[in-house]
mmCIF entry with sequence, helices, sheets and N, C-alpha, C, O atoms, coordinates in Angstrom:
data_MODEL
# 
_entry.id   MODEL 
# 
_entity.id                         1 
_entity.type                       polymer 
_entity.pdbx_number_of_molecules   1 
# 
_entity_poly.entity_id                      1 
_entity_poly.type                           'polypeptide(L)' 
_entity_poly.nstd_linkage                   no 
_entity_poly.nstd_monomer                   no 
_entity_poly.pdbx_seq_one_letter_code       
;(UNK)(UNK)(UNK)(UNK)(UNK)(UNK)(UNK)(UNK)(UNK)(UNK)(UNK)(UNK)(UNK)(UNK)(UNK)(UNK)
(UNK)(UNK)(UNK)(UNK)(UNK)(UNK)(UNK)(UNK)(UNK)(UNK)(UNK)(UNK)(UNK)(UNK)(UNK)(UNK)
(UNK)(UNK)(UNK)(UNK)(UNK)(UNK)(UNK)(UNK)(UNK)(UNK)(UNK)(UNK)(UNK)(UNK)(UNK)(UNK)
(UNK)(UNK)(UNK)(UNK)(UNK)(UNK)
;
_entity_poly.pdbx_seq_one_letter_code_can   XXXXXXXXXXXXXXXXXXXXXXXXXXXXXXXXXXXXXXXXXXXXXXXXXXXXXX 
_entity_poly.pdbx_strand_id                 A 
# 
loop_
_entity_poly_seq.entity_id 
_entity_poly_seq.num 
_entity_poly_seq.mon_id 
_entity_poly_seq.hetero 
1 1  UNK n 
1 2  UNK n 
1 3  UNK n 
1 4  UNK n 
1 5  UNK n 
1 6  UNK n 
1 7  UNK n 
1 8  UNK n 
1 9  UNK n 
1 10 UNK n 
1 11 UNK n 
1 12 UNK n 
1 13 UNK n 
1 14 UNK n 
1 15 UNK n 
1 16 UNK n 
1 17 UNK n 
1 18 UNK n 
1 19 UNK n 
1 20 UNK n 
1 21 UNK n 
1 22 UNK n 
1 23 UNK n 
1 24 UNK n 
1 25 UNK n 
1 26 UNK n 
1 27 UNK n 
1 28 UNK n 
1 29 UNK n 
1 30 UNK n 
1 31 UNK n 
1 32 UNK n 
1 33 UNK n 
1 34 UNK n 
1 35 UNK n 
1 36 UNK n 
1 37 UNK n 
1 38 UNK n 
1 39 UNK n 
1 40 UNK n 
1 41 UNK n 
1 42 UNK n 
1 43 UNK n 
1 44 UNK n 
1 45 UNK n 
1 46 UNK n 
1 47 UNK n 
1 48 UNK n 
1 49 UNK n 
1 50 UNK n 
1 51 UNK n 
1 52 UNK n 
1 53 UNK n 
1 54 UNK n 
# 
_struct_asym.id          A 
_struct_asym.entity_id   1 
# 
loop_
_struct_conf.conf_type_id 
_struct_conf.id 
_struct_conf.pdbx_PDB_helix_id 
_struct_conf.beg_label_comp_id 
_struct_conf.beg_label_asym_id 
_struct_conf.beg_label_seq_id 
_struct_conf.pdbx_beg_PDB_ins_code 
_struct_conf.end_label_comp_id 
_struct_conf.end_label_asym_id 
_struct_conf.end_label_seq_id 
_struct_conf.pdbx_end_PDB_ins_code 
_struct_conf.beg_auth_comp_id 
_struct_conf.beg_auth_asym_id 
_struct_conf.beg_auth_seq_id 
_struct_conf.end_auth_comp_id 
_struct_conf.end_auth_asym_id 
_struct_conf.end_auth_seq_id 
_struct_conf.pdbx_PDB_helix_class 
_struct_conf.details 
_struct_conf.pdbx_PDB_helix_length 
HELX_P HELX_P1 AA1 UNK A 6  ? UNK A 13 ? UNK A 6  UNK A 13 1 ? 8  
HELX_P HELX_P2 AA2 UNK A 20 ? UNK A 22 ? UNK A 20 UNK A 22 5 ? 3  
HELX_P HELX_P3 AA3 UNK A 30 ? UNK A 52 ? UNK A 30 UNK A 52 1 ? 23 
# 
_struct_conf_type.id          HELX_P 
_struct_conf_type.criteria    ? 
_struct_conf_type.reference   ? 
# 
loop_
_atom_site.group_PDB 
_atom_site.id 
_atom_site.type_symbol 
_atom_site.label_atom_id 
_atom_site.label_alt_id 
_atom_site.label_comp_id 
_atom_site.label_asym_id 
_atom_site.label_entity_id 
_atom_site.label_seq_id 
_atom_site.pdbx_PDB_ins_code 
_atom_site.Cartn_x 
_atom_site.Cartn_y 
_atom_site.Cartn_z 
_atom_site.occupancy 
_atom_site.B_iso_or_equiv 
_atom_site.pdbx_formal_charge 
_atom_site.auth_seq_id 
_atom_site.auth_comp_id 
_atom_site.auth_asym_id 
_atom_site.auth_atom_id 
_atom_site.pdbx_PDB_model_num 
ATOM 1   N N  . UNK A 1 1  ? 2.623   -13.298 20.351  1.00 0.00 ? 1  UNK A N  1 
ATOM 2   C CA . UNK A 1 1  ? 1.603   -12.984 19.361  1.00 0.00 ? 1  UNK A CA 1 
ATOM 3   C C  . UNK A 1 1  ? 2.053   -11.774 18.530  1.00 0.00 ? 1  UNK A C  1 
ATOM 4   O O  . UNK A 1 1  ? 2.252   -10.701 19.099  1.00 0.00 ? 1  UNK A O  1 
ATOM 5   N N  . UNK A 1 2  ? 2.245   -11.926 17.023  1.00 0.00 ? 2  UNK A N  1 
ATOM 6   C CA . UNK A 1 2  ? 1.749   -10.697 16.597  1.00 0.00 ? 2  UNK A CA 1 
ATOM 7   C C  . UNK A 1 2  ? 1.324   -9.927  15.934  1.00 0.00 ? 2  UNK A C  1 
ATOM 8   O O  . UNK A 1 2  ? 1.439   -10.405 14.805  1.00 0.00 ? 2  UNK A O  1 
ATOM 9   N N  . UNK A 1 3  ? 0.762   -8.749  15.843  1.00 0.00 ? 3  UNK A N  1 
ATOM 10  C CA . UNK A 1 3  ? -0.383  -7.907  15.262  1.00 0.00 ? 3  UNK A CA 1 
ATOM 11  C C  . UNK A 1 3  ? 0.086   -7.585  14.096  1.00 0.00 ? 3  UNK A C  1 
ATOM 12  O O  . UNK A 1 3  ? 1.183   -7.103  13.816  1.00 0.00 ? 3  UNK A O  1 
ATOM 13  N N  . UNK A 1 4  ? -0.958  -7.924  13.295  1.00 0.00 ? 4  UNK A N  1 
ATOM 14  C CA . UNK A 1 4  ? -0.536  -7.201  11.951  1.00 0.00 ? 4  UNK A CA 1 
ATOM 15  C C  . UNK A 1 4  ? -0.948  -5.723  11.810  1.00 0.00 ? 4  UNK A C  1 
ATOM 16  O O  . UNK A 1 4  ? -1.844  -5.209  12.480  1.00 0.00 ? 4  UNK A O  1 
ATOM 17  N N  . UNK A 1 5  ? -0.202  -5.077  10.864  1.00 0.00 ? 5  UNK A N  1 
ATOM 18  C CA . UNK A 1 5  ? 0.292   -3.518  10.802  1.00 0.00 ? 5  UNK A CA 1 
ATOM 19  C C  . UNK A 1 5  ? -0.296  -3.704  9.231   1.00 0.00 ? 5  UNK A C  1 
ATOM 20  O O  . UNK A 1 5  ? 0.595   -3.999  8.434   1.00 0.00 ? 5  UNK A O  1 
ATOM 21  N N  . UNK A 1 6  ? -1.669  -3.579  8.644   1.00 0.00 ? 6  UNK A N  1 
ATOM 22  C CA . UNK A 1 6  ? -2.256  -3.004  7.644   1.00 0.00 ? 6  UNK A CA 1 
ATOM 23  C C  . UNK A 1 6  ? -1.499  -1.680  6.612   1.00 0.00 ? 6  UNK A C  1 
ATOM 24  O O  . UNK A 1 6  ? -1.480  -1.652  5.381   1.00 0.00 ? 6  UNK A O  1 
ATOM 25  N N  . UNK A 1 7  ? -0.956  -0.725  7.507   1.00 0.00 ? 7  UNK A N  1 
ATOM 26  C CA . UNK A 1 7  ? -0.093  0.292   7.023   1.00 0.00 ? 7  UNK A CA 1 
ATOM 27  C C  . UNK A 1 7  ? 1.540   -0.293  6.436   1.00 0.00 ? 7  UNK A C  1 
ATOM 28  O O  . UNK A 1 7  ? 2.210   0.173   5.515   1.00 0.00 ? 7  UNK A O  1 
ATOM 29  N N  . UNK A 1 8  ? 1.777   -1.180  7.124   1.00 0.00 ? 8  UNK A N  1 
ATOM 30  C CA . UNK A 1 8  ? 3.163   -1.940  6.516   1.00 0.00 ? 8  UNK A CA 1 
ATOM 31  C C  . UNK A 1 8  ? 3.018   -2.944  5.387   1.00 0.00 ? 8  UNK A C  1 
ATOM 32  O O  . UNK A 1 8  ? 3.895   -3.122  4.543   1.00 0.00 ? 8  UNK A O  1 
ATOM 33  N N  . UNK A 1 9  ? 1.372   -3.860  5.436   1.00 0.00 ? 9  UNK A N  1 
ATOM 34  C CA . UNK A 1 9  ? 1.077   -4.564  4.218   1.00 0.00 ? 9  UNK A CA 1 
ATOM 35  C C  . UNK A 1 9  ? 1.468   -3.968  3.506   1.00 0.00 ? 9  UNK A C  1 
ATOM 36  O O  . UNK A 1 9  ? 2.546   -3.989  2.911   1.00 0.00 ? 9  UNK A O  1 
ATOM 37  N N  . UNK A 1 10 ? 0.153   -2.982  3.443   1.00 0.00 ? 10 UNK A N  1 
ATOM 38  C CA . UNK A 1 10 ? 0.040   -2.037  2.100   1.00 0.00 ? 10 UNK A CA 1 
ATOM 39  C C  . UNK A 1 10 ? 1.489   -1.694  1.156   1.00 0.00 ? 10 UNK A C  1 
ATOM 40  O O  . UNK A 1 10 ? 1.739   -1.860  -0.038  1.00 0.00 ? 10 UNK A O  1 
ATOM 41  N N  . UNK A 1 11 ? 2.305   -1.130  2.321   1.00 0.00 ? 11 UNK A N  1 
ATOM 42  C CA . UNK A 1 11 ? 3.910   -0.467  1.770   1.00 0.00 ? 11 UNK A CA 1 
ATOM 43  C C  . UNK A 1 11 ? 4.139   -1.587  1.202   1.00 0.00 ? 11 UNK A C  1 
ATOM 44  O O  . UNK A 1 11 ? 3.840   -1.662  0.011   1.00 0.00 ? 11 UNK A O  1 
ATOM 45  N N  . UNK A 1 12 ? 4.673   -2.659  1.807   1.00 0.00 ? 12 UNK A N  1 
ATOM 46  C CA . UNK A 1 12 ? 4.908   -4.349  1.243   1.00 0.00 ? 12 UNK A CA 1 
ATOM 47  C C  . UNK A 1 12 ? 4.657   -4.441  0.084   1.00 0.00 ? 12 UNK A C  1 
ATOM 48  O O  . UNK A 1 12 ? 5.508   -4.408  -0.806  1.00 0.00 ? 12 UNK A O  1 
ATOM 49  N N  . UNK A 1 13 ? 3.311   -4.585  -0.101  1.00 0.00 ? 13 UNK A N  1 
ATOM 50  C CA . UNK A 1 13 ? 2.724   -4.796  -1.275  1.00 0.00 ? 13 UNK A CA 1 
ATOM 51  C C  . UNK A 1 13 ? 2.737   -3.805  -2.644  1.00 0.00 ? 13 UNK A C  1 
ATOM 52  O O  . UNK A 1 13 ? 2.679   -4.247  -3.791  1.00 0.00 ? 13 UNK A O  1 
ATOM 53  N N  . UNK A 1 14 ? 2.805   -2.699  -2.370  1.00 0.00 ? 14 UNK A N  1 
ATOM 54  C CA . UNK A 1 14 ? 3.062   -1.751  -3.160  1.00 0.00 ? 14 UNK A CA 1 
ATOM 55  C C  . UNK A 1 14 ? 4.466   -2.208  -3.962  1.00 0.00 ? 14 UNK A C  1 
ATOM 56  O O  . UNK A 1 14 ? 4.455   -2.432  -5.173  1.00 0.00 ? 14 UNK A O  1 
ATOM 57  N N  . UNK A 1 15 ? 5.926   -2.342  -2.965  1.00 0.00 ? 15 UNK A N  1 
ATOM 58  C CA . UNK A 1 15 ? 7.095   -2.473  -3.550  1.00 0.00 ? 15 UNK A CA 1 
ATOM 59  C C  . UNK A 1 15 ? 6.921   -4.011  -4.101  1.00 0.00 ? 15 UNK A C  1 
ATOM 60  O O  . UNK A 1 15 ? 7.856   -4.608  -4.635  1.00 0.00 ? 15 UNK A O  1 
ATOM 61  N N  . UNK A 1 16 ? 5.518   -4.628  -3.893  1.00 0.00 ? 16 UNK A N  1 
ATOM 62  C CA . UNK A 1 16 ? 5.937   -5.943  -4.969  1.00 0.00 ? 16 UNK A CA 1 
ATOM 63  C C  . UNK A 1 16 ? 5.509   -5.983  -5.997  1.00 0.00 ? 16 UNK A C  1 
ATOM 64  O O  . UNK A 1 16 ? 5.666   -6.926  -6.772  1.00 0.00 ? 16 UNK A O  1 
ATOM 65  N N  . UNK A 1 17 ? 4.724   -4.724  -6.277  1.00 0.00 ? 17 UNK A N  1 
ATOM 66  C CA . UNK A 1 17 ? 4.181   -4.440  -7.731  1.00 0.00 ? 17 UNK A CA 1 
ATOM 67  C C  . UNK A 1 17 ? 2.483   -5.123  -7.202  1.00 0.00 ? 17 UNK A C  1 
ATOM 68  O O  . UNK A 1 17 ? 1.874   -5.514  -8.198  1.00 0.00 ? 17 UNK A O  1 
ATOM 69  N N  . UNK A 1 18 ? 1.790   -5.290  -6.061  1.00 0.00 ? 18 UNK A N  1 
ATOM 70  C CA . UNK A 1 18 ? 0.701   -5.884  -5.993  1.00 0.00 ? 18 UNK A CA 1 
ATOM 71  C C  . UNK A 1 18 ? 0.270   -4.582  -6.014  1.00 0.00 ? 18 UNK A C  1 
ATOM 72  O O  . UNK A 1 18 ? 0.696   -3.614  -5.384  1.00 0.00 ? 18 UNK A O  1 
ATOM 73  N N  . UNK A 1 19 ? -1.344  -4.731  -7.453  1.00 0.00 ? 19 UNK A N  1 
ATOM 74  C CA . UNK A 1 19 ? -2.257  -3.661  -7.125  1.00 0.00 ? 19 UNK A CA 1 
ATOM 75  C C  . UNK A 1 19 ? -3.368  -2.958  -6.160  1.00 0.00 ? 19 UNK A C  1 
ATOM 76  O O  . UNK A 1 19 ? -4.025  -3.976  -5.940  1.00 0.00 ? 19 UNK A O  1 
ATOM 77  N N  . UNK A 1 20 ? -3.913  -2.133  -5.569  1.00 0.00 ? 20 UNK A N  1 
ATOM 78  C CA . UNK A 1 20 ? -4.414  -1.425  -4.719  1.00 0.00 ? 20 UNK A CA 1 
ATOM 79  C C  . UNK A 1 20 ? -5.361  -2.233  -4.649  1.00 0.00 ? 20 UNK A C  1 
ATOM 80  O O  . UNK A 1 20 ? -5.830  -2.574  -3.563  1.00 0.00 ? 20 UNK A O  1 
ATOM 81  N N  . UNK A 1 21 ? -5.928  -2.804  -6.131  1.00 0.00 ? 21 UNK A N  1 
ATOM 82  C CA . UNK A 1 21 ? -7.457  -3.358  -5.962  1.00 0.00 ? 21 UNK A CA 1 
ATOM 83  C C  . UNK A 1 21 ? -7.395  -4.245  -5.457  1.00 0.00 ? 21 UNK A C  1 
ATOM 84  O O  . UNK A 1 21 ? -8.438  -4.877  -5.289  1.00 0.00 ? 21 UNK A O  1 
ATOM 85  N N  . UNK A 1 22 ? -5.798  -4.903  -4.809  1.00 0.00 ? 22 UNK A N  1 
ATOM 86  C CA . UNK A 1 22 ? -5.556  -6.406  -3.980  1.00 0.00 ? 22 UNK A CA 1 
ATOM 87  C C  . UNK A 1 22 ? -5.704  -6.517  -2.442  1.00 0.00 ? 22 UNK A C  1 
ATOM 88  O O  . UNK A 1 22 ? -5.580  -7.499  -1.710  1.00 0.00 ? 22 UNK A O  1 
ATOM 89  N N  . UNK A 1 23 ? -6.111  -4.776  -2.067  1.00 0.00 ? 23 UNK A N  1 
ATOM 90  C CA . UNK A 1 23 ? -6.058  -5.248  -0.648  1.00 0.00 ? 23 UNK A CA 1 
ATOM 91  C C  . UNK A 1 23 ? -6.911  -6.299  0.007   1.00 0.00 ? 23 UNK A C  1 
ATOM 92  O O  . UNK A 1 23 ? -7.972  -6.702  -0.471  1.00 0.00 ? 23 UNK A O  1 
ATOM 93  N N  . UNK A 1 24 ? -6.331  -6.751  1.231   1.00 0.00 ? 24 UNK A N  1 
ATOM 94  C CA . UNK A 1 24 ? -7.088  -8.027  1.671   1.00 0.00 ? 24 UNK A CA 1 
ATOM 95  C C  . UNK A 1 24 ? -8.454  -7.665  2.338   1.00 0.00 ? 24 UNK A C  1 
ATOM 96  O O  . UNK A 1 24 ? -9.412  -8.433  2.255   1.00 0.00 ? 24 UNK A O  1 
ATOM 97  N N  . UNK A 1 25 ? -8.529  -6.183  3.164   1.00 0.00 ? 25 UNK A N  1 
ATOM 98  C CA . UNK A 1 25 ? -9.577  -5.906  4.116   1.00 0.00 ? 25 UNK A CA 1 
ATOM 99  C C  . UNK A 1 25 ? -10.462 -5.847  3.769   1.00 0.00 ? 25 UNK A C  1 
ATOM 100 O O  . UNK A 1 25 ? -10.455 -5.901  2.539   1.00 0.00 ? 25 UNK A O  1 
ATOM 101 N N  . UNK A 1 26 ? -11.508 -5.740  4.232   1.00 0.00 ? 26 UNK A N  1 
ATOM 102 C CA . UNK A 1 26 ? -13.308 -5.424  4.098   1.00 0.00 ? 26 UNK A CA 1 
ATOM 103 C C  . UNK A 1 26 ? -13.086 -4.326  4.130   1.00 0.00 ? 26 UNK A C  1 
ATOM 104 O O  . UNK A 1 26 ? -12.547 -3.730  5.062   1.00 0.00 ? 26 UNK A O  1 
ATOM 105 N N  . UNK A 1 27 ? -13.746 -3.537  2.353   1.00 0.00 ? 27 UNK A N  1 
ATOM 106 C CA . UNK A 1 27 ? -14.131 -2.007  2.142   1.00 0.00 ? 27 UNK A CA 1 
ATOM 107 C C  . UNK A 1 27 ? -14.658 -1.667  3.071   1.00 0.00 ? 27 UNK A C  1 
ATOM 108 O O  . UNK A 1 27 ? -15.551 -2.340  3.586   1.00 0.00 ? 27 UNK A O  1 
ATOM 109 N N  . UNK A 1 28 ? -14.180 -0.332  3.623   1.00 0.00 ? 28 UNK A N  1 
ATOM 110 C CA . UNK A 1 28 ? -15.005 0.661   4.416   1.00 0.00 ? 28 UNK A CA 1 
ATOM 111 C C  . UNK A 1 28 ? -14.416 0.406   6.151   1.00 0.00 ? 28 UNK A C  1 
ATOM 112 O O  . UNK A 1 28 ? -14.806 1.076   7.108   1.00 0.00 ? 28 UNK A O  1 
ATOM 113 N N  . UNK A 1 29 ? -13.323 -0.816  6.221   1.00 0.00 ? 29 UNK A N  1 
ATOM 114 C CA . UNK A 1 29 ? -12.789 -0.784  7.556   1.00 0.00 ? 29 UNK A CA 1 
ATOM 115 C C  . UNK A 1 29 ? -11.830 0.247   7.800   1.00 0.00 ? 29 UNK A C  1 
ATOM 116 O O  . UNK A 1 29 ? -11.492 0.994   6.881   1.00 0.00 ? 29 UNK A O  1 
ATOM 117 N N  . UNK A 1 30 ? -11.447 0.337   8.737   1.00 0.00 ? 30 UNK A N  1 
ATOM 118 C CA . UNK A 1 30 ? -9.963  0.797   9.372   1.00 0.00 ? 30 UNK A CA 1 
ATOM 119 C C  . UNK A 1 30 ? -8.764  0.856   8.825   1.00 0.00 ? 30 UNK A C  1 
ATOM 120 O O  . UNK A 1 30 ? -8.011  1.729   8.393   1.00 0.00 ? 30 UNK A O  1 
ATOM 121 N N  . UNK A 1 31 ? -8.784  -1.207  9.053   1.00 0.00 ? 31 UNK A N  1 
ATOM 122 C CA . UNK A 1 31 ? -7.689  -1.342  7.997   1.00 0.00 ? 31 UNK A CA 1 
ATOM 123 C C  . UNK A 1 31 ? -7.854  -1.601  6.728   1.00 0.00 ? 31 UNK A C  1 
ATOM 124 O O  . UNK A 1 31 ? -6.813  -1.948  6.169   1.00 0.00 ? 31 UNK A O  1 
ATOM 125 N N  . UNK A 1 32 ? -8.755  -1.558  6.094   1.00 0.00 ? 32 UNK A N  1 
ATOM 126 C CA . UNK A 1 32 ? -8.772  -1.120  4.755   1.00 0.00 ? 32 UNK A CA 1 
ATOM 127 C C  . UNK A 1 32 ? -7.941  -0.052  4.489   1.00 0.00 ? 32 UNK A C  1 
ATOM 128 O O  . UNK A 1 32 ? -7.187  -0.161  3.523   1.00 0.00 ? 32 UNK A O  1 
ATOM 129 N N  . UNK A 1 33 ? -7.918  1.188   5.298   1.00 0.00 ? 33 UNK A N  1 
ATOM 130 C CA . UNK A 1 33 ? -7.705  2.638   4.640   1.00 0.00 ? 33 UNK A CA 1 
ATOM 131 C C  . UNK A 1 33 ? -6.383  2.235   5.739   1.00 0.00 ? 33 UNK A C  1 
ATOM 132 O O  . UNK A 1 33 ? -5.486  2.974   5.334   1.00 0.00 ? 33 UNK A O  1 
ATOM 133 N N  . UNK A 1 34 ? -6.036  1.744   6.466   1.00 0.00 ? 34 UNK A N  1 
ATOM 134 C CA . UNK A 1 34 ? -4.615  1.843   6.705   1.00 0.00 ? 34 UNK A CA 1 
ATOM 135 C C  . UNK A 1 34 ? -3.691  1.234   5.385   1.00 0.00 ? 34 UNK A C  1 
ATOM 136 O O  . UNK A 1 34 ? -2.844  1.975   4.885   1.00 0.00 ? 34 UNK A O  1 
ATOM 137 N N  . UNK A 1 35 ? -3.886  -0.069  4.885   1.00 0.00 ? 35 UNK A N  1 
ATOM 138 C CA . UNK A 1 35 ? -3.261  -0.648  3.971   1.00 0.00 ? 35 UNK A CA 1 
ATOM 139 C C  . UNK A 1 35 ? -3.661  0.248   2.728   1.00 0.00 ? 35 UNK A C  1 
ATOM 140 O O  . UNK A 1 35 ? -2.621  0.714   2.261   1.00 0.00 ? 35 UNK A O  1 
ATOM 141 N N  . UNK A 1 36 ? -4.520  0.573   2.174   1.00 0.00 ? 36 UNK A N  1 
ATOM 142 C CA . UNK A 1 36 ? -4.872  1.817   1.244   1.00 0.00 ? 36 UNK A CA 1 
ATOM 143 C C  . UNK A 1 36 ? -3.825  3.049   1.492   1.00 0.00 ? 36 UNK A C  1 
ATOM 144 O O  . UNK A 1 36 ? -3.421  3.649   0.496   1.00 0.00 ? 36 UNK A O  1 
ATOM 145 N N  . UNK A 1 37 ? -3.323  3.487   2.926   1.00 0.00 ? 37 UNK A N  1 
ATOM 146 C CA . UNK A 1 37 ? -3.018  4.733   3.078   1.00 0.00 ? 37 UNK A CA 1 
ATOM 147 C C  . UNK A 1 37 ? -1.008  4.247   2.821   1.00 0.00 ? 37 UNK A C  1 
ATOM 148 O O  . UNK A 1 37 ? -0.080  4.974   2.468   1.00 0.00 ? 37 UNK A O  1 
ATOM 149 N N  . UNK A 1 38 ? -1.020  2.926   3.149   1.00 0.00 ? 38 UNK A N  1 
ATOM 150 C CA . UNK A 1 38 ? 0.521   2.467   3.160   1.00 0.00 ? 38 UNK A CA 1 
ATOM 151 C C  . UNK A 1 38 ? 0.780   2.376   1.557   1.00 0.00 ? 38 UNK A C  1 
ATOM 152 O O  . UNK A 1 38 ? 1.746   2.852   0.960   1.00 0.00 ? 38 UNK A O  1 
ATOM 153 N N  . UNK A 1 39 ? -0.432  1.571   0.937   1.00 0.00 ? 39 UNK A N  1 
ATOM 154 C CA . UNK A 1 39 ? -0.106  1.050   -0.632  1.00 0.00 ? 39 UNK A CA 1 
ATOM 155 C C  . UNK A 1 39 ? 0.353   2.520   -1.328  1.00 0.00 ? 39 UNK A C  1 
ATOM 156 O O  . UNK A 1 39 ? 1.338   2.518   -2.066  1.00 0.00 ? 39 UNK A O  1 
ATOM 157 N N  . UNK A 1 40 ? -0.479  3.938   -1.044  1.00 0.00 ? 40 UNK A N  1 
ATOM 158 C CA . UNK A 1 40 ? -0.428  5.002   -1.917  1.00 0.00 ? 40 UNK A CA 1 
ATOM 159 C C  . UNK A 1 40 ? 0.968   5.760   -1.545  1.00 0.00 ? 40 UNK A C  1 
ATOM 160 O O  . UNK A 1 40 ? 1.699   6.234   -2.415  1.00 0.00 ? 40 UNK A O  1 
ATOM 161 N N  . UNK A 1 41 ? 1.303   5.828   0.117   1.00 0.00 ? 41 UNK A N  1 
ATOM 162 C CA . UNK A 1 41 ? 2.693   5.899   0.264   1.00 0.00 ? 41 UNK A CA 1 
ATOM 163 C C  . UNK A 1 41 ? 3.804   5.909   -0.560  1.00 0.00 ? 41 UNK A C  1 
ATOM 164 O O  . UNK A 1 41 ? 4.592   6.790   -0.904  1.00 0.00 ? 41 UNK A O  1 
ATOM 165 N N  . UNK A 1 42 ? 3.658   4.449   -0.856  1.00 0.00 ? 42 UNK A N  1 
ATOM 166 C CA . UNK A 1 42 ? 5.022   3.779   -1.355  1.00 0.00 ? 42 UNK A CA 1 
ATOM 167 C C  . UNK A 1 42 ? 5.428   3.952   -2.855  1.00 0.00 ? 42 UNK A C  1 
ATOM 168 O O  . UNK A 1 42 ? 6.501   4.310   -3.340  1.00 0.00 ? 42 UNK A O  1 
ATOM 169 N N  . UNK A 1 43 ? 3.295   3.300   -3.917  1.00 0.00 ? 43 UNK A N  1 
ATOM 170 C CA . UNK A 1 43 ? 3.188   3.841   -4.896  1.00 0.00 ? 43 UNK A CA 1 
ATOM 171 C C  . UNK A 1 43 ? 3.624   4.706   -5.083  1.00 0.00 ? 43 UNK A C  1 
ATOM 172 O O  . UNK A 1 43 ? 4.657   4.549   -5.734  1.00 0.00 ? 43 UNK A O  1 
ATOM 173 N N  . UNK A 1 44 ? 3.279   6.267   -4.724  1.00 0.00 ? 44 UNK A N  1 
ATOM 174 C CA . UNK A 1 44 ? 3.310   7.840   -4.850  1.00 0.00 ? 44 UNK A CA 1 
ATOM 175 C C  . UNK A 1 44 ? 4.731   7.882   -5.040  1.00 0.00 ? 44 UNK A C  1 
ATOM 176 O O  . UNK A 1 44 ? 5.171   8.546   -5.978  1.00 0.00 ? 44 UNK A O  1 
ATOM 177 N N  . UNK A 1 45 ? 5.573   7.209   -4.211  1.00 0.00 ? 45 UNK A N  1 
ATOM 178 C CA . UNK A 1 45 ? 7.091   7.665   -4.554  1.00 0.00 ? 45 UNK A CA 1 
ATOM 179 C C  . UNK A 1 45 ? 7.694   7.078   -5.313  1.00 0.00 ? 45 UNK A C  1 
ATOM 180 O O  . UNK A 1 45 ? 8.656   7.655   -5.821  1.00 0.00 ? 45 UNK A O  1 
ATOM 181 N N  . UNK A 1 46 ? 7.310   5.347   -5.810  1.00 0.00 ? 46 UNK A N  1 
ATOM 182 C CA . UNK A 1 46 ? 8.068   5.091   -6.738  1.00 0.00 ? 46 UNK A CA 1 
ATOM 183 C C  . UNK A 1 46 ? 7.434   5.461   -7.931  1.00 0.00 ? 46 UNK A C  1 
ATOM 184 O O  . UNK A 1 46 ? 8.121   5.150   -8.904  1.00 0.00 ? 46 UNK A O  1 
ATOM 185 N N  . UNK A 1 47 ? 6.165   6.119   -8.276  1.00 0.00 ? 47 UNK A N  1 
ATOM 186 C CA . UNK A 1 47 ? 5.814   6.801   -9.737  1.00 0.00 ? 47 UNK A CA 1 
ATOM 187 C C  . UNK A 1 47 ? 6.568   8.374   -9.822  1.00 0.00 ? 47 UNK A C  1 
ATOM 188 O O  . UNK A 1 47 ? 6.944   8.945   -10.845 1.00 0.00 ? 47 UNK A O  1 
ATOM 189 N N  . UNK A 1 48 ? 6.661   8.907   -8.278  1.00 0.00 ? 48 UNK A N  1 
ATOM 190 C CA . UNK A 1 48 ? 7.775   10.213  -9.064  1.00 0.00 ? 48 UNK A CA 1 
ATOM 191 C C  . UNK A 1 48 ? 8.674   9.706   -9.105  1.00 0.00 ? 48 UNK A C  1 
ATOM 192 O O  . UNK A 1 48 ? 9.119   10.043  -10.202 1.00 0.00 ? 48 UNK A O  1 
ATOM 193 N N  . UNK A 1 49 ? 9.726   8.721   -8.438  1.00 0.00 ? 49 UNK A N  1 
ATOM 194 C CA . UNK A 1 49 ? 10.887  8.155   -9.330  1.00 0.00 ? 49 UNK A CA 1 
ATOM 195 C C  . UNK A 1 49 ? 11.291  7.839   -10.548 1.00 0.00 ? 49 UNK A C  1 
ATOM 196 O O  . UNK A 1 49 ? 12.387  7.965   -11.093 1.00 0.00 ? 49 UNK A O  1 
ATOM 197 N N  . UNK A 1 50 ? 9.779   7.202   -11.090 1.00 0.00 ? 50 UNK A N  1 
ATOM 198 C CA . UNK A 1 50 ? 10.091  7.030   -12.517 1.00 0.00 ? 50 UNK A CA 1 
ATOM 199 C C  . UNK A 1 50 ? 9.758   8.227   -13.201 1.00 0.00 ? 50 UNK A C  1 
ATOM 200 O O  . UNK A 1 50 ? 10.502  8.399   -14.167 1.00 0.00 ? 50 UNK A O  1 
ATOM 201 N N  . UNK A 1 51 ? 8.893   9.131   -13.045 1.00 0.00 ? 51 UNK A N  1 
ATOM 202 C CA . UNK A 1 51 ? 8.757   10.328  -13.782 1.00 0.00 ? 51 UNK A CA 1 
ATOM 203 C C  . UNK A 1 51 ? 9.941   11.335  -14.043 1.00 0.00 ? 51 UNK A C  1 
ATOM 204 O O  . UNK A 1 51 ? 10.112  12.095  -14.996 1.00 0.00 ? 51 UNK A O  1 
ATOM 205 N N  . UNK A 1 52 ? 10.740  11.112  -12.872 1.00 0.00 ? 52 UNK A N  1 
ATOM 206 C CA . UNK A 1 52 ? 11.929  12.047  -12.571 1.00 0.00 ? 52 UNK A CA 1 
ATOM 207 C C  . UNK A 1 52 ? 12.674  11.638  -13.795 1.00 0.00 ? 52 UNK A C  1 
ATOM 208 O O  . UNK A 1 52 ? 12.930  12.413  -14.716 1.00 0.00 ? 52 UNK A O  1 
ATOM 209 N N  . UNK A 1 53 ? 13.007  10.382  -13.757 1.00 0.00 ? 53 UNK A N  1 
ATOM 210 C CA . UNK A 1 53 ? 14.055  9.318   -14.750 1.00 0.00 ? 53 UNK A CA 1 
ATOM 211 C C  . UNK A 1 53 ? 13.470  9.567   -16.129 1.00 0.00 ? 53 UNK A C  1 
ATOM 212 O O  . UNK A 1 53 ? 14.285  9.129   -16.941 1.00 0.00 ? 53 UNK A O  1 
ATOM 213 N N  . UNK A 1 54 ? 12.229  10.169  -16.856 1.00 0.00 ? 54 UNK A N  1 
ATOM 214 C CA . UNK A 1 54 ? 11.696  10.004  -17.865 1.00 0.00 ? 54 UNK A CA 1 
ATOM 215 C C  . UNK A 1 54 ? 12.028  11.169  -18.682 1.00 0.00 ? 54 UNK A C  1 
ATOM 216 O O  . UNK A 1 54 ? 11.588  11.263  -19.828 1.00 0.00 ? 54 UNK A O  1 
# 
């Protein structure tokens, strides 16, 4: 069996260009704010990447 990792979606999804407003969870869960806390992760670093480059 195995468990999905909400915090690894999120990252996932972030590097595929899927937006925040796509997470799958029910607002106000757990994993809501785990996949929320992975998506802003990943986001956060590839927008100073591009800022750096600008």
């Amino acid at each position: 069996m195995t468990d999905r990792d909400p915090f690894a979606e999120g990252e996932r999804a972030a590097r595929e260009d899927i937006p925040a407003e796509a997470n799958p969870y029910r607002d106000g869960s757990d994993e809501h704010a785990l996949w929320a806390a992975g998506h802003e992760k990943v986001a956060g670093a590839i927008e100073a990447r591009q800022s750096e480059g600008s």
